[in-house]
C-alpha positions in Angstrom: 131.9 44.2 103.9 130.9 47.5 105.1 131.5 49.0 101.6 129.5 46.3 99.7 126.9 47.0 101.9 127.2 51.1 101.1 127.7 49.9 96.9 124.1 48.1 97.3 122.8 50.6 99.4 124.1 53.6 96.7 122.4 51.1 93.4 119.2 50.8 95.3 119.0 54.3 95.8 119.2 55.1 92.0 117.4 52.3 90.8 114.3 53.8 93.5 114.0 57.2 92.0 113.4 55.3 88.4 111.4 52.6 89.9 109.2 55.5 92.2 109.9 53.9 95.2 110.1 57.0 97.4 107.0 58.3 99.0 106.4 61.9 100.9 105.3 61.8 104.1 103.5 65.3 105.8 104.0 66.7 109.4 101.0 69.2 110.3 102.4 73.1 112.1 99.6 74.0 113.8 99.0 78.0 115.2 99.4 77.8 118.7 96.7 80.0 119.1 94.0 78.7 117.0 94.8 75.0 117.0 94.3 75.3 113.0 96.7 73.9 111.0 98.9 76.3 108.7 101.3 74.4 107.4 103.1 71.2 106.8 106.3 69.9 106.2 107.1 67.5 103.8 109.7 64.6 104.6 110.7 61.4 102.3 110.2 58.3 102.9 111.7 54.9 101.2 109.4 51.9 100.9 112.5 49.5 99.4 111.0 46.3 98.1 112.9 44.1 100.8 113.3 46.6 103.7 110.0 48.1 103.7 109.8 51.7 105.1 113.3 52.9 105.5 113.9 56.8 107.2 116.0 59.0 105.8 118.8 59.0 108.6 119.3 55.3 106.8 120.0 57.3 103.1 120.4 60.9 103.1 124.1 61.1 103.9 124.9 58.5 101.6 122.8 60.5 99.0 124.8 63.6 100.4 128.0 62.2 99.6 126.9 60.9 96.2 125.2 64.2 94.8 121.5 62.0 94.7 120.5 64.3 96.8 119.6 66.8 94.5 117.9 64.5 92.3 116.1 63.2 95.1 115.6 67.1 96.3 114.1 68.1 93.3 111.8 64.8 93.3 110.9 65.8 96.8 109.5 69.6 96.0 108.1 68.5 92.6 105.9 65.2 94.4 104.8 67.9 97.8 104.1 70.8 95.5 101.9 69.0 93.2 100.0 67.0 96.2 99.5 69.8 98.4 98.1 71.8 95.3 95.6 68.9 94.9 94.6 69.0 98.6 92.4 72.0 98.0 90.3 69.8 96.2 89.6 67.8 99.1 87.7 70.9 100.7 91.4 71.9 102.5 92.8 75.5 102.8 96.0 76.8 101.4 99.0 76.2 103.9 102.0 76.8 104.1 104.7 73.9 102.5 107.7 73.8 103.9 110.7 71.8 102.4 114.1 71.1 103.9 117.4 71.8 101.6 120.5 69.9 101.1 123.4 71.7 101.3 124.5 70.2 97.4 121.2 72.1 96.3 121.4 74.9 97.7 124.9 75.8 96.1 123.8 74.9 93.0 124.6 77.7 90.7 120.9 77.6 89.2 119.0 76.7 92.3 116.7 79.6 92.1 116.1 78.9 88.2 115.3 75.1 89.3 112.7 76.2 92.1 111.1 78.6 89.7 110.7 75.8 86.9 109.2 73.4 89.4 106.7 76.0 90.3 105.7 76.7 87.4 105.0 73.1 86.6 103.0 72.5 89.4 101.0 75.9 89.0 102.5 76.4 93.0 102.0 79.3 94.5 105.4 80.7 95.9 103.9 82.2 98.2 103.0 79.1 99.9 106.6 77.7 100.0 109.0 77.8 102.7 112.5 76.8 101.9 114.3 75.2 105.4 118.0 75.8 105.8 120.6 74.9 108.8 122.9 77.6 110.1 125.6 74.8 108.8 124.8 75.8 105.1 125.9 78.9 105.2 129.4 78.9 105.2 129.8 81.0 102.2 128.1 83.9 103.0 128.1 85.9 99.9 126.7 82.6 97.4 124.2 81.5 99.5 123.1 85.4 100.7 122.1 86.0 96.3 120.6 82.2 96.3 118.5 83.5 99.3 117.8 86.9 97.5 117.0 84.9 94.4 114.8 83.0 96.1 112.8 85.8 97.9 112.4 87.3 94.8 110.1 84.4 93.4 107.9 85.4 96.7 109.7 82.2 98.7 109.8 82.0 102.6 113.4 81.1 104.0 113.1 79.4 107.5 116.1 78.7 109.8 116.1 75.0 111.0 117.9 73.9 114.4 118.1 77.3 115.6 120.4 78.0 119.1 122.5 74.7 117.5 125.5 76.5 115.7 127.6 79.4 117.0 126.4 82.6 114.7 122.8 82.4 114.5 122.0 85.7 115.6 124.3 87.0 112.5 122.6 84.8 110.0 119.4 86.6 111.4 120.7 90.2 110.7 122.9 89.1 107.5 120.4 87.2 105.7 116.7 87.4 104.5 115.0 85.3 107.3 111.2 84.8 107.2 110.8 82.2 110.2 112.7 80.3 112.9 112.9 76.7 114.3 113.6 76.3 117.6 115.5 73.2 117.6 113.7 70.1 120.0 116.7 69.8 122.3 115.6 73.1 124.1 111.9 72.3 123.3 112.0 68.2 125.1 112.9 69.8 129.1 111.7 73.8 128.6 108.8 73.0 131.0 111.2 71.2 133.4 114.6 73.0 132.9 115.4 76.4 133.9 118.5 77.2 131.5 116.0 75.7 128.3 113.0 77.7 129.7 115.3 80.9 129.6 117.1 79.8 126.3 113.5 79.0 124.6 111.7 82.5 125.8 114.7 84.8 124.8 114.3 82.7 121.5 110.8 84.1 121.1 111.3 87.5 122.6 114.1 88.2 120.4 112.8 86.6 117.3 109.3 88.6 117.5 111.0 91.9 118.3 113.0 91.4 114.9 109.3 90.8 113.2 109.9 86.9 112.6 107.4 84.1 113.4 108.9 80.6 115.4 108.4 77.3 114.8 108.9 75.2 118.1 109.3 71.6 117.0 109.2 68.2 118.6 105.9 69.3 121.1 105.1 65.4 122.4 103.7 66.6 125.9 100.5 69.2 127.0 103.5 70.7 129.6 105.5 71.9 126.6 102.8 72.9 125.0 101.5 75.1 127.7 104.7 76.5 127.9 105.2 77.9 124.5 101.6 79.2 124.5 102.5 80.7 127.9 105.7 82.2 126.0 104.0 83.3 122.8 105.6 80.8 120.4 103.7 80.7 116.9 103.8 77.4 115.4 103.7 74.2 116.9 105.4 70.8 115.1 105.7 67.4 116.7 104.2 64.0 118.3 101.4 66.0 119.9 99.9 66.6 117.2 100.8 63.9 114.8 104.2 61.8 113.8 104.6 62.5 109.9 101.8 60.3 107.6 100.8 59.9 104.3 98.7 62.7 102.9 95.5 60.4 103.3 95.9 60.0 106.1 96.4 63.8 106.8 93.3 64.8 104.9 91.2 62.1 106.8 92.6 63.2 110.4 92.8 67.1 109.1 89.7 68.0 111.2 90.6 65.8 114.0 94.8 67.6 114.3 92.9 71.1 114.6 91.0 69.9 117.6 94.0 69.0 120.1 95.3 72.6 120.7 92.1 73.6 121.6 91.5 71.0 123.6 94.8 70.2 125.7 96.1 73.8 125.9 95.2 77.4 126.7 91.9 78.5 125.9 92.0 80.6 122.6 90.7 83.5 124.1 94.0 83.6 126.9 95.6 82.7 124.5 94.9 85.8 122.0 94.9 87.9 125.0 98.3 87.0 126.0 99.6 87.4 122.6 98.1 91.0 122.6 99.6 92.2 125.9 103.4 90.5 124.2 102.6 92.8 121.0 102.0 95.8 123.3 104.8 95.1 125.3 107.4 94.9 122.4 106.1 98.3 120.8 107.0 99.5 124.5 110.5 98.1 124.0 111.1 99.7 120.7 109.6 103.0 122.2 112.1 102.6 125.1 115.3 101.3 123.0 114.8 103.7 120.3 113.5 107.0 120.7 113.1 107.7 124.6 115.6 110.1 124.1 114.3 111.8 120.6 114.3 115.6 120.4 111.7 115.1 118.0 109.4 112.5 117.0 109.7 109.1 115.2 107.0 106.6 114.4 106.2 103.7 112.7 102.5 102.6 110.9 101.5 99.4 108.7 98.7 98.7 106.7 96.2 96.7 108.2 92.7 96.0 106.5 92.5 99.5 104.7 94.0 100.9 107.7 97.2 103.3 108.2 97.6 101.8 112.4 100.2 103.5 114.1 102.5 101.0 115.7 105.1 103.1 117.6 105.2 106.6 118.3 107.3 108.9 120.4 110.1 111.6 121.2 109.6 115.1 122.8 107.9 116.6 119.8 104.8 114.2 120.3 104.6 115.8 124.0 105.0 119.3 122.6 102.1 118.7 120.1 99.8 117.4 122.8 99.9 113.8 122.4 101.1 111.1 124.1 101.6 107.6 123.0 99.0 105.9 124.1 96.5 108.5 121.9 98.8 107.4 119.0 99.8 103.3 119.3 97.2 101.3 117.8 95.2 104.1 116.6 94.8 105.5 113.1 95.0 109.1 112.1 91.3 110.5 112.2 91.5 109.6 116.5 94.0 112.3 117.1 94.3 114.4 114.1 91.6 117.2 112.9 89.6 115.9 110.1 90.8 118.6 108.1 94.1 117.3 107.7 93.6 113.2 107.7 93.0 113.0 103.9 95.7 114.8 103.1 98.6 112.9 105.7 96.8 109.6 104.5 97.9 110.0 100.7 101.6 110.7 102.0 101.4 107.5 104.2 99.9 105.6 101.1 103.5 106.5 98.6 105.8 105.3 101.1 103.4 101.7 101.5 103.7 101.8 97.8 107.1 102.1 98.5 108.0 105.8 97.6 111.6 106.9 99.6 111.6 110.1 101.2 108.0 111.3 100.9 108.5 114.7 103.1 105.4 116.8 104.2 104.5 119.4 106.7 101.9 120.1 109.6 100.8 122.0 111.9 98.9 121.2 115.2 98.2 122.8 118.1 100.4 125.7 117.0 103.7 123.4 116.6 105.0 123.3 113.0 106.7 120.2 112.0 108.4 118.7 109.0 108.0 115.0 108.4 109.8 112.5 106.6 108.4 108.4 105.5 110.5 105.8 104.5 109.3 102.2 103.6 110.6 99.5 105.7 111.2 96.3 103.4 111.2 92.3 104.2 111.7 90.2 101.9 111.2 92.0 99.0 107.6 93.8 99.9 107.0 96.9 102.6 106.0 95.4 105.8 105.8 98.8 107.6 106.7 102.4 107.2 108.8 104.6 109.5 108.7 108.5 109.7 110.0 110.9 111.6 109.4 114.3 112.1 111.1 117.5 113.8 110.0 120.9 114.6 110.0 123.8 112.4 108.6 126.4 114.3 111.4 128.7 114.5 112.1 128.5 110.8 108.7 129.4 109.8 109.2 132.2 112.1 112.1 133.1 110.4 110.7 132.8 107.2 108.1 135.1 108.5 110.5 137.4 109.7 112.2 137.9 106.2 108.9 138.8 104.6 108.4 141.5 107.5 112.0 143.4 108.1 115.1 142.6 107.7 115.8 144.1 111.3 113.0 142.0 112.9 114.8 138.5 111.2 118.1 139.3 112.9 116.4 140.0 116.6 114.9 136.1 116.2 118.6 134.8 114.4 120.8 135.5 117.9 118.3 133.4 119.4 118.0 130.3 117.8 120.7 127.3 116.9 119.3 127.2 113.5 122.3 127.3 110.7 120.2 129.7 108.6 122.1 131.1 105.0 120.9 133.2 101.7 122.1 131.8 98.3 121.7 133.5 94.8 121.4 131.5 92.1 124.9 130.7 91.2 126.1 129.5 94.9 127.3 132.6 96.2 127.1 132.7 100.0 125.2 136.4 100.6 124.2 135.5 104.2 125.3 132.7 106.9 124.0 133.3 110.8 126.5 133.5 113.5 125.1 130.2 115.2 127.5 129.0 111.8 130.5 129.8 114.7 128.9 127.7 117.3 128.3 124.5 115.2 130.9 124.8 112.1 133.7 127.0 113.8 133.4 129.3 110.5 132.3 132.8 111.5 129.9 134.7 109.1 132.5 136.5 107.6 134.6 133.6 106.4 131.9 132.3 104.6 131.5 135.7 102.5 134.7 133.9 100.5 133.0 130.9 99.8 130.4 129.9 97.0 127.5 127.4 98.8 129.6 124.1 98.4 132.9 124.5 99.1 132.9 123.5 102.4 130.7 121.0 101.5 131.8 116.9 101.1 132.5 116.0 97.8 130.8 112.8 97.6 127.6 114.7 98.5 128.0 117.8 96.3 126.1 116.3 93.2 123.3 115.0 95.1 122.9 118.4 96.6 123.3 120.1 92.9 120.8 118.0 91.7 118.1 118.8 94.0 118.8 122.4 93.9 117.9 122.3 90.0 114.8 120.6 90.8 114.0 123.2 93.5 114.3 126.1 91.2 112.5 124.2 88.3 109.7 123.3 90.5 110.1 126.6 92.7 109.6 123.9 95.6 111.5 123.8 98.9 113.9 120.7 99.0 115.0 118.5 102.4 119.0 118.0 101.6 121.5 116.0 103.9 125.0 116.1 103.5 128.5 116.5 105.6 129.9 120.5 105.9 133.3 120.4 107.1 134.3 121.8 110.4 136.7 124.5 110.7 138.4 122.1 113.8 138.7 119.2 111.2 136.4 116.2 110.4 132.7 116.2 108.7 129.7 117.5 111.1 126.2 115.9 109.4 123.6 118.6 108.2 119.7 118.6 107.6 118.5 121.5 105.8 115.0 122.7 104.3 115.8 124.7 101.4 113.3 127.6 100.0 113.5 129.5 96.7 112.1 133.2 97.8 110.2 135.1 95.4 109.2 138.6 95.6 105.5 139.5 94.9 105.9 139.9 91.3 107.1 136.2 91.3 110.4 137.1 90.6 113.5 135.2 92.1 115.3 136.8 95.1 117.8 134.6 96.5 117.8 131.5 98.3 117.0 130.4 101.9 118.8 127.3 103.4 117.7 126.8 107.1 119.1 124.0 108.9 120.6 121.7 112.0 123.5 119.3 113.3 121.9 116.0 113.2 125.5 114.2 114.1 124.3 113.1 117.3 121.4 111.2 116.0 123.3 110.0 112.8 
């Protein structure tokens, strides 16, 4: 009996995608700031001719188990992406759609090429699109980690449904390309009630902003929880408060009406905005306390905002050496604690490294410190989100540099005093010089280097990297920033950052070769 019922049950279900039986039905996500609604997500319905209106706890796993589902998946994005498009004619804003996957489509070997194709049909912005997944789908890690790439690539969102359900969900966020999390209801129904889902739900949100991801609390039916994920900084609301899943008429006539309740039943929006400022501040404290309390020299990090290069962290024993202390520099943009002089000049660095340049290097001077800097692009999901530099202090090689051009005698006083690895090169490699502090750090004393040419002791896997810039240095006559691993005289690899300087006499001509440089294993 049972599996006559499950037979009629699987015809019905093909015979509704031919006969369009299936409808979608739209949830609104609300900001939990602003009240405005950002975002929907789009769920199926079944309007069977006998059954009338039948959920999809009733048909999905039997449409699981018979591979519909991806028929009925693919209806699914096609129908929301084409009536979400047309809402915009109704006077709405673009938001975001998000759709759930089935685990049968998303191991599909031409997913992405299907997702693309449907966009294109229905002239949807990717952008706009946020692709749900369970922790349960991703089993095998290396297929679905290129579907998610492939995905991102087409400008998709990826957002982790029924997170804190499955045992691994803090690797999924650090394995894969996460845009978004869902705090699954279970925690959400009691968080304003229960202690253990009150902690559970706010290290959620800490540690989901602190890794630059938004969260989605869903199943909100009472003004308690949603006090308490205002209180807690959560992003998106989804549930009963706001509305129970409808038609899209019905969600274009109510539209107005939705963005009114958050306003209305929870924190005002000006706490609100407030509280969510003093959460930002306190995370770039975090970093600043996790990451570089203990810097010898400086690291920040600064993201595009409006036209603007903001800086969002800054810190490390060089910052306080310059004069500056964090609070002059978080938040602020270069022309509030740099002279004028030099702000043009730094900005156009900090602009190749947005565009997404690696290893733009530049140096600076301020308040008689010299520094070298270094900016890398930080990427998510495909685009740079911020960019983090670092810089350390130079002083004593400009000094030394200075030194050479005045006596040879005068360099050697300043060499016994500093930690520096400072060595002269000709042009074919040949070790002429190497400082004693090469004893301290490498174990190699001066003299044993007068047998070596300038990589010998250097790793081989790094060698052409290092010959390559070296050709570009004397092409360009422009100093080069090398790392690479020198072996110690003790055994194993000690890490090296060097500055490396062409020297020319005054008629231009080349003299030999200055490498100046430091241990960075501690740091690496």
């Amino acid at each position: 009996m049972i599996l006559a019922k499950e037979d009629q049950l699987e015809t019905d279900l093909r015979e509704a995608l031919e006969r369009n039986e299936f409808r979608v039905y739209y949830q609104p996500k609300p900001d939990l700031v602003s009240g405005r609604i950002i975002g929907v997500e789009a769920l199926i319905r079944w309007e069977h001719p006998n059954k009338g209106l039948v959920l999809p706890a009733e048909f999905i796993p039997l449409a699981e188990k018979t591979g519909l589902i991806v028929p009925i998946g693919e209806w699914v994005l096609r129908t929301a992406c084409l009536e979400t498009y047309s809402w915009r004619e109704a006077g709405l804003p673009p938001i975001i759609l998000s759709v759930n996957l089935s685990v049968r489509q998303l191991y599909q070997p031409n997913f992405v090429e299907r997702v693309q194709d449907i966009l294109e049909e229905t002239r949807f912005n990717p952008e706009y699109l946020a692709l749900e997944i369970t922790e349960s789908m991703m089993m095998d890690k290396n297929q679905v980690f290129h579907t998610l790439m492939g995905l991102k690539r087409l400008g998709v969102q990826i957002s982790l449904d029924d997170f804190g359900t499955g045992f691994s969900s803090l690797r999924y966020l650090r394995e894969f390309p996460i845009d978004k999390i869902k705090i699954d209801q279970s925690f959400v129904r009691n968080c304003p009630t229960d202690l253990n889902d009150a902690k559970i739900v706010k290290s959620i949100i800490a540690m989901a902003h602190q890794l630059k991801l938004n969260v989605i609390a869903e199943g909100i039916e009472s003004k308690d929880q949603l006090v308490f994920l205002q209180q807690n900084h959560c992003n998106i609301g989804q549930g009963y408060l706001f509305s129970k899943p409808v038609p899209q008429e019905e969600l274009i006539q109510r539209f107005n009406q939705i963005e009114q309740i958050i306003p209305r039943e929870g924190i005002p929006q000006k706490v609100n905005k407030q509280k969510r400022l003093e959460e930002m501040l306190e995370t770039a404290r975090q970093d600043l306390y996790d990451t570089v309390r203990l810097q010898q020299g400086l690291i920040f990090k600064i993201k595009k905002e409006n036209g603007k290069f903001i800086h969002l962290l800054s810190d490390g024993k060089l910052m306080y050496k310059m004069g500056l202390t964090p609070e002059k520099v978080v938040g602020k943009e270069l022309r509030d604690f740099l002279p004028m002089k030099v702000v043009d000049e730094i900005s156009l660095f900090y602009q190749k490294a947005w565009e997404g340049e690696e290893d733009v290097t530049y140096e600076g001077e301020l308040n008689g410190i010299y520094y070298s800097a270094s900016l890398s692009p930080i990427y998510r999901g495909g685009q740079v989100v911020e960019v983090i530099g670092s810089c350390y202090d130079i002083s004593e090689q400009k000094w030394v540099v200075e030194a050479l051009r005045l006596s040879e005698s005068k360099y050697r006083l300043i060499e016994e005093n500093i930690l520096d690895l400072i060595a002269t090169f000709d042009i074919d490699g040949a070790v002429l010089y190497a400082s004693p502090s090469h004893k301290k750090v490498l174990g190699y004393t001066p003299k044993e280097y007068e047998t070596h040419w300038a990589f010998d002791l250097v790793h081989p896997d790094d060698v052409p990297a290092i010959q390559l810039q070296f050709s570009s240095m004397i092409e360009t006559k422009e100093s080069c920033q090398v790392e690479f691993r020198h072996q110690h005289s003790q055994g194993g690899w000690v890490y090296i950052e060097a500055k490396v300087t062409p020297i020319y006499d005054e008629s231009n001509n080349f003299k030999y070769i200055l490498a100046v440089g430091r241990d960075i294993s501690e740091r690496k």
